[in-house]
One Martini backbone bead per residue (centre of mass of N, CA, C, O) as a GRO file, in nm:
protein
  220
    1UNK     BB    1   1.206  -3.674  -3.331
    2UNK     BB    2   1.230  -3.941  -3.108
    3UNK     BB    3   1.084  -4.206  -2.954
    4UNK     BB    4   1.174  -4.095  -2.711
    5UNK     BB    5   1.192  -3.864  -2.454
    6UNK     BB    6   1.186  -3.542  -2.425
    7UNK     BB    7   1.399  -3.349  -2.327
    8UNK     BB    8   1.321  -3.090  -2.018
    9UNK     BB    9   1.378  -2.748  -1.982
   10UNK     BB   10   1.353  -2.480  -1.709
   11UNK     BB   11   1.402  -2.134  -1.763
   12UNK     BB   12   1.300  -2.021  -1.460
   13UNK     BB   13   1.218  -1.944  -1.128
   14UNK     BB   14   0.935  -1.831  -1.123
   15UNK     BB   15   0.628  -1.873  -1.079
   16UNK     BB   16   0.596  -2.031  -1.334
   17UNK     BB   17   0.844  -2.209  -1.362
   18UNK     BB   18   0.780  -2.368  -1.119
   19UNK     BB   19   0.442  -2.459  -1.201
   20UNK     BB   20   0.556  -2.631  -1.436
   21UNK     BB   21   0.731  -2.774  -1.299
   22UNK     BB   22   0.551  -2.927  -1.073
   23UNK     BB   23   0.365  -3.022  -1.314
   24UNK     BB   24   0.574  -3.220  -1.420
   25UNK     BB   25   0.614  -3.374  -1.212
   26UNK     BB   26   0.303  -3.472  -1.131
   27UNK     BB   27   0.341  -3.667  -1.434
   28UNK     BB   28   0.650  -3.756  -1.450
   29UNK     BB   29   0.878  -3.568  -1.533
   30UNK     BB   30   1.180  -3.504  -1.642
   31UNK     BB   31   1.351  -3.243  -1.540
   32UNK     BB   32   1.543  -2.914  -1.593
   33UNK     BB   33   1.693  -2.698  -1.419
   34UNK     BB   34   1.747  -2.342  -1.467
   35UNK     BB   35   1.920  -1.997  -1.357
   36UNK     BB   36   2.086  -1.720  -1.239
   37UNK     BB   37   2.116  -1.961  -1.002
   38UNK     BB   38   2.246  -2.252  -0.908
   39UNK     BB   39   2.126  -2.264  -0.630
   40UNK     BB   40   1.849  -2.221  -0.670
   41UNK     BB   41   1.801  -2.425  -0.834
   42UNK     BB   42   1.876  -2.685  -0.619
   43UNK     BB   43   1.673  -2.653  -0.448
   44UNK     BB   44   1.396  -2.699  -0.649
   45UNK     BB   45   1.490  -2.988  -0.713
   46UNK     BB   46   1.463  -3.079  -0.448
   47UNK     BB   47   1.190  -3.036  -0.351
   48UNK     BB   48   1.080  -3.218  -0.601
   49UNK     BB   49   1.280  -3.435  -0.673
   50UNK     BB   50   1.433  -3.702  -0.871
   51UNK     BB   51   1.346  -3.563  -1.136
   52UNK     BB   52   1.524  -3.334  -1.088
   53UNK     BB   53   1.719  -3.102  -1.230
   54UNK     BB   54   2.021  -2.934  -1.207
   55UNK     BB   55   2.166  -2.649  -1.383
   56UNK     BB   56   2.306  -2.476  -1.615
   57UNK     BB   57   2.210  -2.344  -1.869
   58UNK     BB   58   2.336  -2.435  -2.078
   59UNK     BB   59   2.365  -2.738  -2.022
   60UNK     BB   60   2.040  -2.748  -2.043
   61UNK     BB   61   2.029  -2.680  -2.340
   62UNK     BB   62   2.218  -2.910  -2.446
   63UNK     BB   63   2.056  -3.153  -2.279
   64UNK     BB   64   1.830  -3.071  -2.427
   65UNK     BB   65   1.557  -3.040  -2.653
   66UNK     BB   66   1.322  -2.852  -2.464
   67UNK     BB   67   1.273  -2.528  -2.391
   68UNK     BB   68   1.167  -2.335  -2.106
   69UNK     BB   69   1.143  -1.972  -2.127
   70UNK     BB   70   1.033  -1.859  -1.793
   71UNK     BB   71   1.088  -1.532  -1.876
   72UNK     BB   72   1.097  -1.259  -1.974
   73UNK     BB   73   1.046  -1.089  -2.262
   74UNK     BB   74   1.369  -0.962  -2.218
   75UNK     BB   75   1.539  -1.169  -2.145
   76UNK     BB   76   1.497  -1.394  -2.358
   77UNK     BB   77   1.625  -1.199  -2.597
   78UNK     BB   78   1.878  -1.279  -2.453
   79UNK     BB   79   1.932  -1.572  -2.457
   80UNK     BB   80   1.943  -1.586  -2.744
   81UNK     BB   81   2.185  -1.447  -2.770
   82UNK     BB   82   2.377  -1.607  -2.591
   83UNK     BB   83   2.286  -1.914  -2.711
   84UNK     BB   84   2.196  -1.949  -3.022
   85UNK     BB   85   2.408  -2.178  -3.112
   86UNK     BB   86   2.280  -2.420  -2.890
   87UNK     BB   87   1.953  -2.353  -3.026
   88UNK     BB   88   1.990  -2.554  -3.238
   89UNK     BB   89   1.734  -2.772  -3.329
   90UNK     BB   90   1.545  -2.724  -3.109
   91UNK     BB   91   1.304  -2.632  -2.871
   92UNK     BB   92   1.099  -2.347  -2.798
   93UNK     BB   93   0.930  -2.247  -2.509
   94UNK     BB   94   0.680  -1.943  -2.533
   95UNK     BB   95   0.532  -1.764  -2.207
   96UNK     BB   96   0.552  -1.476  -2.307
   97UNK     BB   97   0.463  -1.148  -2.198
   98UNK     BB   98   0.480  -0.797  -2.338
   99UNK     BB   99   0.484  -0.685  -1.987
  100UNK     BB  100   0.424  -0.392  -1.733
  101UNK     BB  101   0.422  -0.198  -1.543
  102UNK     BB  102   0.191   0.036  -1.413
  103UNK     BB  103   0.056   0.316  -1.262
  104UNK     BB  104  -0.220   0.113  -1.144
  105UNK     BB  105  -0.064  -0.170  -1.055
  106UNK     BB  106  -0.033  -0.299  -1.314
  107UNK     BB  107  -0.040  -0.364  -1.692
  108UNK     BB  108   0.116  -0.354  -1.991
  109UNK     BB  109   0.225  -0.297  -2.297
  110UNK     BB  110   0.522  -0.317  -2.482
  111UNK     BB  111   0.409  -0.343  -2.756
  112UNK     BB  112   0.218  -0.352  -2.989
  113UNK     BB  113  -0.096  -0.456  -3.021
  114UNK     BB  114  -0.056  -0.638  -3.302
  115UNK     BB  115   0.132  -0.775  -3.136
  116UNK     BB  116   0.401  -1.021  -3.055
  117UNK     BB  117   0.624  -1.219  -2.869
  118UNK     BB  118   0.625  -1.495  -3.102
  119UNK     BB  119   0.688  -1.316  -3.363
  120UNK     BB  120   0.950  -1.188  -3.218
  121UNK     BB  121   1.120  -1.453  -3.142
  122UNK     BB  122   1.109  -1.594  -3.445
  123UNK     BB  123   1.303  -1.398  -3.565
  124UNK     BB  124   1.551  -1.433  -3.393
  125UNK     BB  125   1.604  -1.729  -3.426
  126UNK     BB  126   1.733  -2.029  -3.542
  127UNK     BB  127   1.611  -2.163  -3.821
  128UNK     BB  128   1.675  -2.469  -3.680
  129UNK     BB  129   1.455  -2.346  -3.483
  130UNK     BB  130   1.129  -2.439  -3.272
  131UNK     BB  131   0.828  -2.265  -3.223
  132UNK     BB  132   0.612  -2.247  -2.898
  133UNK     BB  133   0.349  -2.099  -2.815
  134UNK     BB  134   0.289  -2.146  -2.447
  135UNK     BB  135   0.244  -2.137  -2.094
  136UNK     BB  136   0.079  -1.804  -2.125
  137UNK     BB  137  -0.273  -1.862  -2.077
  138UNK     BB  138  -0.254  -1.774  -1.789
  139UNK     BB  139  -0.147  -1.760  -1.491
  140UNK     BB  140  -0.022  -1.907  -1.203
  141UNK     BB  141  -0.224  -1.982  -1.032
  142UNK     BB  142  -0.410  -2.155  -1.249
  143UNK     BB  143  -0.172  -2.331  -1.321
  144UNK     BB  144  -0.222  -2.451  -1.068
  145UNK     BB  145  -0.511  -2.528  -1.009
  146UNK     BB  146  -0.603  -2.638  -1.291
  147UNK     BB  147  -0.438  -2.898  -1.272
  148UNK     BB  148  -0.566  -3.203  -1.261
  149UNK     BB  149  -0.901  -3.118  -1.318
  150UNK     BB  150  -1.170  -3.265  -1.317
  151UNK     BB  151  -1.313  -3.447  -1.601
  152UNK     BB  152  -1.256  -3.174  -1.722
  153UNK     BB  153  -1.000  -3.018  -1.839
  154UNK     BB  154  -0.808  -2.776  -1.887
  155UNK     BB  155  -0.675  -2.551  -2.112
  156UNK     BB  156  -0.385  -2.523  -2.321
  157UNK     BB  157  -0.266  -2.305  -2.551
  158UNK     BB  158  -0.128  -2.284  -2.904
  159UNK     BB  159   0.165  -2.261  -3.125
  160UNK     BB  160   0.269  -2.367  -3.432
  161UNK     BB  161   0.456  -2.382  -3.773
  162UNK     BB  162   0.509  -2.702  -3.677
  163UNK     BB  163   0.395  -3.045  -3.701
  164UNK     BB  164   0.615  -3.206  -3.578
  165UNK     BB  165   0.596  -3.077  -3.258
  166UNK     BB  166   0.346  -3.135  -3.134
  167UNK     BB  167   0.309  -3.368  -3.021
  168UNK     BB  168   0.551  -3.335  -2.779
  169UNK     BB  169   0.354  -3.135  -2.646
  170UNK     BB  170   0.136  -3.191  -2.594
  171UNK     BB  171   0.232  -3.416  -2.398
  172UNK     BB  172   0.354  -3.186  -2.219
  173UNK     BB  173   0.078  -3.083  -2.132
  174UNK     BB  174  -0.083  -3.323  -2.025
  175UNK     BB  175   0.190  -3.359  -1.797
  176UNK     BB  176   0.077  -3.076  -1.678
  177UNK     BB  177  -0.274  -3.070  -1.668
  178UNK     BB  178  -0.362  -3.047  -1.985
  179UNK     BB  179  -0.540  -2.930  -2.288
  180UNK     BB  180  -0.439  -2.952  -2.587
  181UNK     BB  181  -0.467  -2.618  -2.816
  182UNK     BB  182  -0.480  -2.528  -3.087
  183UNK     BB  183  -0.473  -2.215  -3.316
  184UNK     BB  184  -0.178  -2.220  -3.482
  185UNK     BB  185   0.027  -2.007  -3.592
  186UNK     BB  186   0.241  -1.734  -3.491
  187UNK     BB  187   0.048  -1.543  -3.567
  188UNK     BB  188  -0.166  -1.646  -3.323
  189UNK     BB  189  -0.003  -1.533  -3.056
  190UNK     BB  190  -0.195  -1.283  -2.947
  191UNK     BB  191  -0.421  -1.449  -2.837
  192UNK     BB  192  -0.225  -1.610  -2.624
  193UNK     BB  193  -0.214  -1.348  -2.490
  194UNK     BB  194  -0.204  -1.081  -2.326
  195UNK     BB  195  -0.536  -0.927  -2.414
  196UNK     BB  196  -0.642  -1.181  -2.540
  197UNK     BB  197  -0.873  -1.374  -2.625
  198UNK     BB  198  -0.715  -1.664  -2.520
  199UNK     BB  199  -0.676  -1.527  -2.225
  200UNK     BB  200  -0.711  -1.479  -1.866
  201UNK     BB  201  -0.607  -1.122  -1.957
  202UNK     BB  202  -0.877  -1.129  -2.108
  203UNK     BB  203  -1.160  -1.263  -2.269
  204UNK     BB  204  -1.163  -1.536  -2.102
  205UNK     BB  205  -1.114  -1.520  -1.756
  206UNK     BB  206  -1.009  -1.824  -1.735
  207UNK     BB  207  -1.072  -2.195  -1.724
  208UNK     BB  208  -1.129  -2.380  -1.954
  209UNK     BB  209  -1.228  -2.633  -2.179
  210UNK     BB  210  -1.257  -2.769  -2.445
  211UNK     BB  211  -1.541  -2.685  -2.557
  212UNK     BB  212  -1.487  -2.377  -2.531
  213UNK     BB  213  -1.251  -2.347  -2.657
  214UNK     BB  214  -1.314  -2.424  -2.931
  215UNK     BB  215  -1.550  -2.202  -2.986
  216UNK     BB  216  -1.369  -1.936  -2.914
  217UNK     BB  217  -1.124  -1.977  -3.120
  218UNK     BB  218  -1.375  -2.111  -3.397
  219UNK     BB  219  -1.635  -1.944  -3.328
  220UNK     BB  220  -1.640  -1.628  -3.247
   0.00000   0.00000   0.00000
């Protein structure tokens, strides 16, 4: 990357994706917003104010360094194959979780227990992308009021197999008003998904600080 700031794209307009958007507007930070309608994308935008652009998905790609994946994990591998060619050389933050409605009202995992939606991603994408797995270790709830609440701010945990991508990762954590810690590379990304031990529904069940994130991560 080079020492100006990464443009960043948030494509999906869901709780999550409004949330990330929302708290990086709050950071300060410009973003392109980008959905399955341009019409959506741009009311969105008007909301957040002068830092947000809407663009339509390719265009936000293109323009963009860092796109944050903000859509069901089966969206995201249609977006994947359909954008392949575009997605090269980029950061892709994938805050997916591999989870359905079941029938008692809740949510069930929908690959093996022992797999990762971060792992099945990795493999997806080309060589020359390098992928983090991010800002899906909360509910939106929780992604929203627990931003930018001190004196220790909440953790969102991470992964990524290149430590090149991390500084500008941690700066785009910080600037959504939490403090980033890194887990491992893609292969502990099982852990910071739904169910897993460092997710909010999972053994975390909350929004931790640094001190107790970092016990839980690496001490329990």
């Amino acid at each position: 990357m080079s020492t100006t700031t990464p443009k960043v794209a948030v494509i999906g307009l869901g709780n999550i994706g409004k949330t990330i958007a929302g708290n990086l507007i709050k950071g300060n930070r410009e973003i392109i917003i980008a959905g399955r309608k341009i019409e959506d994308a741009r009311s969105l935008a008007k909301q957040l104010g002068p830092l947000a652009t809407a663009e339509d998905t390719a265009s936000a790609i293109v323009d963009a360094d860092i796109i944050i994946m903000s859509v069901w994990f089966n969206v995201e591998q249609e977006l994947l194959s359909q954008y392949r060619d575009l997605l090269k050389n980029k950061i892709i933050i994938d805050p997916s979780n591999p989870i359905a409605p079941d029938e008692k009202g809740g949510f069930r995992k929908i690959i093996d227990e022992s797999e990762s939606a971060g792992e099945i991603i990795s493999a997806k994408i080309p060589e020359e992308t390098r992928l983090v797995k991010a800002f899906g270790t909360l509910g939106a709830a929780s992604l929203q009021t627990a931003a930018f609440q001190g004196p220790e701010q909440a953790v969102l945990f991470y992964a990524s197999n290149d430590s090149s991508v991390d500084k500008d990762v941690e700066q785009l954590i910080a600037d959504s008003g939490f403090d980033p810690l890194k887990v491992g590379g893609i292969d502990q990304s099982v852990r910071i998904e739904v169910f897993g031990d460092l997710h909010e529904f999972g053994k975390l069940g909350k929004p931790v600080a640094l001190k107790e994130a970092r016990d839980k991560a690496f001490n329990s």
